[in-house]
C-alpha positions in Angstrom: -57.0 1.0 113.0 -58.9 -2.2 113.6 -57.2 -5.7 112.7 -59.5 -7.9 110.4 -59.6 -11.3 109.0 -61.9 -11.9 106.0 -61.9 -15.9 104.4 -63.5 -16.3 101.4 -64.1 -19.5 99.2 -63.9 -19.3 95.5 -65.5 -21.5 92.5 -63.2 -24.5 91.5 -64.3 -24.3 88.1 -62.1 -21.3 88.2 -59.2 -21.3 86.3 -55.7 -20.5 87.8 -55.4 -17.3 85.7 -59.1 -16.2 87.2 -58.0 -17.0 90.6 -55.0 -15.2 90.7 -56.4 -12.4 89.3 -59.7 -11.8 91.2 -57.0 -12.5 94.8 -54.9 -9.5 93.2 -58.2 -7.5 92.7 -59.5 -8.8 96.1 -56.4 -7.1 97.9 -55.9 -4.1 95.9 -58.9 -2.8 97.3 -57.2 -3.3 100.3 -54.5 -0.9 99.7 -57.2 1.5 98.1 -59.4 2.2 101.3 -56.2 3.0 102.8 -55.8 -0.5 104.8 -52.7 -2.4 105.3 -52.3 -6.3 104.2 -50.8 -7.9 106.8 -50.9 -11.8 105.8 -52.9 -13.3 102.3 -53.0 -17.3 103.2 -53.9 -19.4 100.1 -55.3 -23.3 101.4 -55.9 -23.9 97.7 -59.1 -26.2 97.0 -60.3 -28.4 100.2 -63.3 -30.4 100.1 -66.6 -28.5 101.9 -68.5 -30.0 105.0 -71.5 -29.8 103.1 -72.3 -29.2 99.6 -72.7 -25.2 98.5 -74.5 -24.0 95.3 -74.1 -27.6 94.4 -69.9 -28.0 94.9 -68.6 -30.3 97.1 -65.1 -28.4 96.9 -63.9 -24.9 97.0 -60.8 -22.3 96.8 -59.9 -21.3 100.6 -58.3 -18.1 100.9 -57.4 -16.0 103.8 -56.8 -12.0 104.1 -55.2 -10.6 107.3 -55.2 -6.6 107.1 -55.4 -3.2 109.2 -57.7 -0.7 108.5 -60.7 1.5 108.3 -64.2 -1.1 109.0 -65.2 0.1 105.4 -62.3 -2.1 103.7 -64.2 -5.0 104.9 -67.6 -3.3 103.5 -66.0 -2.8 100.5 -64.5 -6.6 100.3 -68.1 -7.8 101.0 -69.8 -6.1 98.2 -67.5 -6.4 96.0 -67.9 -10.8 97.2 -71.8 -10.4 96.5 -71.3 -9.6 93.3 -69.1 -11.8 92.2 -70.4 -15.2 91.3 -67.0 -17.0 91.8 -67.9 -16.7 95.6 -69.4 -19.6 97.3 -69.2 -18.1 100.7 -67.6 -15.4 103.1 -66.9 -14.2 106.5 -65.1 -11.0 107.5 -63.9 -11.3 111.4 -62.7 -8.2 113.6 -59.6 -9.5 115.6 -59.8 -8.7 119.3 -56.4 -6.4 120.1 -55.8 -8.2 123.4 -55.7 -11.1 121.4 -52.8 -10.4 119.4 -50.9 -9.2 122.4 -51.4 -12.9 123.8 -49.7 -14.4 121.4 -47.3 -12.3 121.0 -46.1 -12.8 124.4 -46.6 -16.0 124.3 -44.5 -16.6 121.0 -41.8 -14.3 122.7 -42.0 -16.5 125.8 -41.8 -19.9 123.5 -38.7 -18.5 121.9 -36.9 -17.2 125.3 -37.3 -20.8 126.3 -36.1 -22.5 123.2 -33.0 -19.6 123.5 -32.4 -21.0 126.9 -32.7 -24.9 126.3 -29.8 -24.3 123.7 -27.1 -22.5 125.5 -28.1 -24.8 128.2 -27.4 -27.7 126.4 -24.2 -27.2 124.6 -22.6 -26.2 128.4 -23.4 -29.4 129.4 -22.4 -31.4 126.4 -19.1 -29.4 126.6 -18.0 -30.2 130.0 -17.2 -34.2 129.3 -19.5 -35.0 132.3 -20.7 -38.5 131.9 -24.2 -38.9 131.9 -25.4 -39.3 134.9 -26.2 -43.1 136.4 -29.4 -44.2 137.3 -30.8 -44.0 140.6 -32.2 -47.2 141.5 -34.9 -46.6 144.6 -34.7 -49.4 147.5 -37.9 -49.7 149.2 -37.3 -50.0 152.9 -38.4 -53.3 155.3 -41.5 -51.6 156.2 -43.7 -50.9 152.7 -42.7 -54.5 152.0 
């Protein structure tokens, strides 16, 4: 299965109740097509770059899911219909993406692990800190 990302931005005349509700409906179609939600990111209203269908603000909100590519067909015609969407993009997530940053969260953490048992073994020995170094520059660069 394919990871995909599809962003969507509702109406703000939309009440919270209608919001809520057409995100539930949004991602229930998700688990109907037999795909797997993986993150639902809410940004709440930002203001647009430009004007669309005469708002200057909109709803962001964000689906993260595995699955079949007609999830995403079904999302999308399901967003045509509806006119509480201003706009929306469906991305396919490239796999050797993910396994970037996975590696290079897991390296991020191994080095955070390894600054703090570092630090606490030095902090535990009594050691003063050490002095400065003050550099002398020789007869000949002066």
């Amino acid at each position: 299965m394919s990871q995909y990302e599809t962003g969507f931005i509702l109406s703000p005349t939309l009440s919270e109740e209608e919001t809520t509700q057409f995100i539930q409906q949004m991602a229930e179609i998700v688990a109907q097509k037999k795909g797997r939600m993986v993150k639902q990111d809410i940004w709440g209203k930002r203001r647009l770059a430009f004007p669309i269908k005469r708002f200057q603000e909109g709803l962001y909100v964000f689906f993260t899911y595995d699955g079949p590519g007609d999830v995403s067909v079904e999302l999308e015609r399901r967003f045509k219909q509806t006119e509480a969407v201003i706009r929306f993009m469906t991305v396919l997530k490239d796999p050797r993406d993910l396994g970037r940053r996975k590696n290079k969260k897991r390296r991020a953490e191994e080095a955070a692990q390894a600054a703090q048992a570092a630090a606490p073994a030095s902090a535990t020995t009594g050691s003063p800190a050490p002095a400065e170094v003050k550099e002398e520059k020789s007869d000949a660069a002066r």
